[in-house]
Structures are given as C-alpha cells and as structure tokens.
N, C-alpha and C positions, 0 to 999 in steps of 0.2 A: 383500354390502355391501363396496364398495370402501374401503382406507385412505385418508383425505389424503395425497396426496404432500409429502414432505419434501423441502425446500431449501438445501443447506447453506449455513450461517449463518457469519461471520467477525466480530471484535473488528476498528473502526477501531483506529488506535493516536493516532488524534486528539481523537474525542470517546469514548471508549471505550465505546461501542455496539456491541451485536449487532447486524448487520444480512445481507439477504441476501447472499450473495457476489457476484450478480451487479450488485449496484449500488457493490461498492470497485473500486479501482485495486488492484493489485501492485505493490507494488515489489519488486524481486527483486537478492540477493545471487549472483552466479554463481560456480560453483568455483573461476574464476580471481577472485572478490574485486569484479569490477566489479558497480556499482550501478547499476541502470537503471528506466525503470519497464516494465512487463510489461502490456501493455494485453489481450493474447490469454489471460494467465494459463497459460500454457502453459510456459513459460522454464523451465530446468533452476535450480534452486538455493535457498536459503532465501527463504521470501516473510514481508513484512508488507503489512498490507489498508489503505486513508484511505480516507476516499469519496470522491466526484469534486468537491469544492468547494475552493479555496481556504483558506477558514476552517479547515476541520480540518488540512491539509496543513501550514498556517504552525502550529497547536496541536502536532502532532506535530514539529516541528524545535524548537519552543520546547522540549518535555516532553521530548525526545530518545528519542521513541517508536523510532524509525527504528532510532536507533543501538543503543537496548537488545531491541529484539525480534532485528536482524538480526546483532548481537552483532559491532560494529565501529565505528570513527571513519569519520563522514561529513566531508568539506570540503565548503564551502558555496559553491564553484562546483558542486560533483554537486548540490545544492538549486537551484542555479540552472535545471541543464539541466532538473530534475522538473519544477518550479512553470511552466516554460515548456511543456513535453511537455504537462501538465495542462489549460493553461488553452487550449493548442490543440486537446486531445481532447473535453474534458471541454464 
C-alpha cells in the first residue's frame, strides 16, 4: 500500500493560513538586502509566502507580515514594485 504523498505546506503572512507552497508567491530577502518577489522560488536568501491575490498582499503590508518574517524595514516604493509584479503574474 502506497503513502499519500506529501506536499509541503507554507504560512501566508497575510491571511495566515496553511497552504500548499505551490499556490504562494515568495518574496525573497537577498544577502545583499534587496527585496524582490521570487516567482520560480528558487532565489538565494530569506523567503516569506502571500498568496497570489491582492487582498492578502495589502493584509500583509498593513500587519507588517513582510517586515517581521523577513526581519527588515520595507519602503513602500519596494510595495509598489510587488503589488505590480503580482497583479501581473498573478
């Protein structure tokens, strides 16, 4: 008898749900400090998870999900470039 396979699961930091990984976004802290988002998940450096909607995106910048998982001051031109990257991927 075969196991169910297992999917790893990540915390948005918007609505703070478990959810599969592959339905968030990354955002990624890189060694040199830059904030971007990480659509491939692949990026070197600290990650937090939002899902791909708007609504939790703006909940995580409100709750300063962002800045306390990735343990830094975001400026909200770097918000700008996200919520744009987003709602073009997403």
């Amino acid at each position: 008898m075969e196991k169910p396979r297992k999917f790893p699961e990540r915390l948005c930091v918007g609505c703070n749900e478990m959810k599969p990984k592959r339905e968030l976004v990354r955002v990624v802290k890189s060694p040199e400090d830059v904030i971007s988002l990480d659509v491939t998940g692949k990026k070197p450096g600290r990650g937090a998870y939002v899902c791909r909607n708007t609504e939790c995106f703006e909940l995580a910048k409100k709750r300063r999900g962002f800045e306390r998982t990735l343990k830094c001051k975001i400026d909200s031109d770097v918000y700008e470039v996200m919520r744009n990257e987003l709602t073009k991927n997403g």
